[in-house]
C-alpha positions in Angstrom: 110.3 124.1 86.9 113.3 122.6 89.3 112.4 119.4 87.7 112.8 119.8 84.1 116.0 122.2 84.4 117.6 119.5 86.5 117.7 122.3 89.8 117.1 121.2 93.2 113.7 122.6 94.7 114.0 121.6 98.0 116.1 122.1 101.2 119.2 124.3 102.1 120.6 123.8 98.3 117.5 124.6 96.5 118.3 126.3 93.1 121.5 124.7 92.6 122.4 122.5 89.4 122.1 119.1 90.0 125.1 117.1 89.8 126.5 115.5 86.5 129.2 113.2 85.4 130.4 114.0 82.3 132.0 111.3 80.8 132.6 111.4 76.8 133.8 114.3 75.1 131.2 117.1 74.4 129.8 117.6 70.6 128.6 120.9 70.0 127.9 119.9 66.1 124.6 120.8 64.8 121.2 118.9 65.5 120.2 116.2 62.8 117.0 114.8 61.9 114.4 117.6 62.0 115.7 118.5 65.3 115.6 122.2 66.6 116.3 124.0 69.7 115.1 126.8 70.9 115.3 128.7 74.6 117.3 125.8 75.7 114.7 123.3 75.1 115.4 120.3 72.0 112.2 119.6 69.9 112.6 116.4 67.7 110.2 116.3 64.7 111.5 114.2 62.5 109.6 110.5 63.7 106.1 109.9 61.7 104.3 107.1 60.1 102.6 106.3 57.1 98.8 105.5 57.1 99.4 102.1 56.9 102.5 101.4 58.9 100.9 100.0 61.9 104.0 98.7 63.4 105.8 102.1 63.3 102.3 103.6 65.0 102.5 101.2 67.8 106.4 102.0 68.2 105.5 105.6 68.6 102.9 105.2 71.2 105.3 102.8 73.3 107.7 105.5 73.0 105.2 108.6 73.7 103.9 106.2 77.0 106.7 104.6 78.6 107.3 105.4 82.2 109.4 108.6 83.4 112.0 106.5 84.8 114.1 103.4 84.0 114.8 100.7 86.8 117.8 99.3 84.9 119.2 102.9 84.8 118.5 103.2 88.4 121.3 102.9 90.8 123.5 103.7 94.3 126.6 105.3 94.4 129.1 104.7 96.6 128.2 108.2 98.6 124.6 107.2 98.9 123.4 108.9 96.2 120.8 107.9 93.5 122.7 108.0 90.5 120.7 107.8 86.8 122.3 106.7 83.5 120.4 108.8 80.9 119.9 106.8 77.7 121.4 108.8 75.4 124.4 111.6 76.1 123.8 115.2 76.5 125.5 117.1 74.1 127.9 118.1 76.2 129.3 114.3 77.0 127.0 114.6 80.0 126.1 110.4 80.7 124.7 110.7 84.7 122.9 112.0 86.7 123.1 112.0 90.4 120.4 113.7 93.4 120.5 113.3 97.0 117.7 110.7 97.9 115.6 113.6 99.2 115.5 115.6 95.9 115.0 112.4 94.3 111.7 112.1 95.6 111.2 115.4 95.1 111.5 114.9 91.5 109.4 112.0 91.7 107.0 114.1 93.6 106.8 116.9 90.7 105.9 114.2 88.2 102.6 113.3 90.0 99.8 115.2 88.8 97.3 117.8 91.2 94.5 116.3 92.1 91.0 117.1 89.6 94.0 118.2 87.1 92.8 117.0 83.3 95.7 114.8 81.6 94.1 115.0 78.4 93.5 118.5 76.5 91.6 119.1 73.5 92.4 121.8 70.8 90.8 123.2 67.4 87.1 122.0 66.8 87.1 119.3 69.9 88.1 121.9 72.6 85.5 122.6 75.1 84.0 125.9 74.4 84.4 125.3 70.2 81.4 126.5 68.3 81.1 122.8 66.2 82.0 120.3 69.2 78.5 119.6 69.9 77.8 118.4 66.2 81.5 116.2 66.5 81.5 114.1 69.6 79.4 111.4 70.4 77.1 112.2 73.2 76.6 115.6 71.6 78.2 117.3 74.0 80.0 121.1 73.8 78.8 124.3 74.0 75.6 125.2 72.2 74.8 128.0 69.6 73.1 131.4 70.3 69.4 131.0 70.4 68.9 132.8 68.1 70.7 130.5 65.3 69.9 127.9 64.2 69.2 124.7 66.2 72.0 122.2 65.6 71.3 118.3 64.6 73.2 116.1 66.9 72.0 113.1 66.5 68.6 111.9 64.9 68.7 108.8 67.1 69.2 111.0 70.2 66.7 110.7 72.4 66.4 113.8 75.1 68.0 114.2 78.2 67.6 116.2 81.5 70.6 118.3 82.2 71.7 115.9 84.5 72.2 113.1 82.1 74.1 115.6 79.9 76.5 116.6 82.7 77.1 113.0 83.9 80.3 111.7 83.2 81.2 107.8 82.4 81.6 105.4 85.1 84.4 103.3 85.2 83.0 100.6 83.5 81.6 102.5 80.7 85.5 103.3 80.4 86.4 100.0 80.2 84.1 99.1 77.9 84.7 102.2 75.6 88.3 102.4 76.0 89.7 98.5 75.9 86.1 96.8 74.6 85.5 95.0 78.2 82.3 94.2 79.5 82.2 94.0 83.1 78.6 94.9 83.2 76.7 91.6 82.0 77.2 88.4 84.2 79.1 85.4 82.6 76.7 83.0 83.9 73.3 84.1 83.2 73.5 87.8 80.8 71.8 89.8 83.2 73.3 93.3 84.6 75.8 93.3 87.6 75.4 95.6 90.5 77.9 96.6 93.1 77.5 94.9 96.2 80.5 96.0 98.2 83.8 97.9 97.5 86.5 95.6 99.5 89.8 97.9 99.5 91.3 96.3 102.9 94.4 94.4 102.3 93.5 92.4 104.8 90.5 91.3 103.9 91.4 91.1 100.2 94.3 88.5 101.0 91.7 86.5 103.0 89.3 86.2 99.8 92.0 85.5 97.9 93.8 82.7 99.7 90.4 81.5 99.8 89.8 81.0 96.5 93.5 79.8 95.7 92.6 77.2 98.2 88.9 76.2 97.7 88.4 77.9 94.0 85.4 79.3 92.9 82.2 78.5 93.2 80.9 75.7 90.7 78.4 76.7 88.3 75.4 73.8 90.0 75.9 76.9 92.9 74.6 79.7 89.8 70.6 80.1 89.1 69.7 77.2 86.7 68.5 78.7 83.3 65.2 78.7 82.3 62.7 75.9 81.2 59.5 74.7 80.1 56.5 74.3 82.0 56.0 70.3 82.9 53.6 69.2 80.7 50.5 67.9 81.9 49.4 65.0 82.4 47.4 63.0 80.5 
């Protein structure tokens, strides 16, 4: 909540406004472009795209996925305190934005989702406990009717699974594959599946295999098991 009212929630000033430098003259004139406000919060809804403006989709989605912060808008003041340019005035000729490093992070802090938190909620028919989400998504799954209904088709090509398999979430590299089309699965070399060996997260150790192969490269492909031939044939 201290967050998005711009309040600081830490420390011996927690509550307080945060400080602001108001630097062009305020403009209390009314909101344009489908805008509305209401409870002290703006809603813009006046962005959309046709069907086949693909350019203005893609604009939106930057937009609706760029990071919380700007870098260039970043800065030091002169007191030591981090100061933030917004991007567009307030209304009331508000341009800055200035916290104390500690709220700072504090701010940052609030921004970082709880651990096991979902990011991504569903609504209407693809919400978890809706009545038609098993017939909708893929894998069939969502809550299930009354037994005493009828049963519902999912998918005729389906074949049965243990509860287990139905409560079994992607891997990552079913992700990848699913999400960005990237196989990470099937070997470049010979087609076969890939298995885990080892999870190397020392940095350490990860610099070392690196400069390694930035020094020696990787391994030529006469190192790789030779494909498949032919029986000799026999001798006469």
């Amino acid at each position: 909540m201290s967050s998005i009212t711009y309040r600081v929630a830490t420390g011996k000033h927690a509550g307080r406004k945060e400080v602001t430098l108001q630097t062009l003259p305020g403009d209390e004139g009314p909101l344009e472009g489908g805008a509305g406000q209401v409870g002290g919060f703006s809603l813009h809804a006046g962005v959309a795209a046709e069907a086949h403006e693909s350019h203005q989709l893609e604009k939106l989605c930057r937009y609706i996925t760029r990071r919380a912060i700007s870098e260039k808008r970043l800065s030091i003041s002169a007191q030591g305190r981090v100061r933030y340019e917004l991007k567009t005035p307030w209304r009331n000729g508000t341009t800055h934005v200035e916290w104390d490093p500690v709220d700072f992070i504090a701010k940052l802090a609030a921004l970082v989702p709880p651990p096991r938190a979902h990011l991504t909620r569903f609504h209407g028919v693809f919400a978890p406990n809706a009545a038609l989400r098993a017939q909708l998504t893929p894998s069939g799954r969502g809550k299930r009717p009354a037994t005493d209904a009828a049963p519902v088709e999912v998918s005729a090509n389906e074949e049965p699974r243990s509860p287990e398999e139905k409560r079994r979430a992607m891997n990552w590299a079913q992700r990848l594959k699913r999400v960005f089309s990237i196989g990470v699965t099937p070997c470049v070399h010979c087609g076969g599946a890939v298995r885990i060996v080892a999870s190397i997260e020392e940095p350490a150790v990860v610099r070392a295999i690196l400069a390694h192969f930035e020094k020696h490269g990787a391994r030529e492909a006469a190192h790789y098991r030779p494909a498949a031939r032919a029986p000799p044939a026999a001798a006469a």
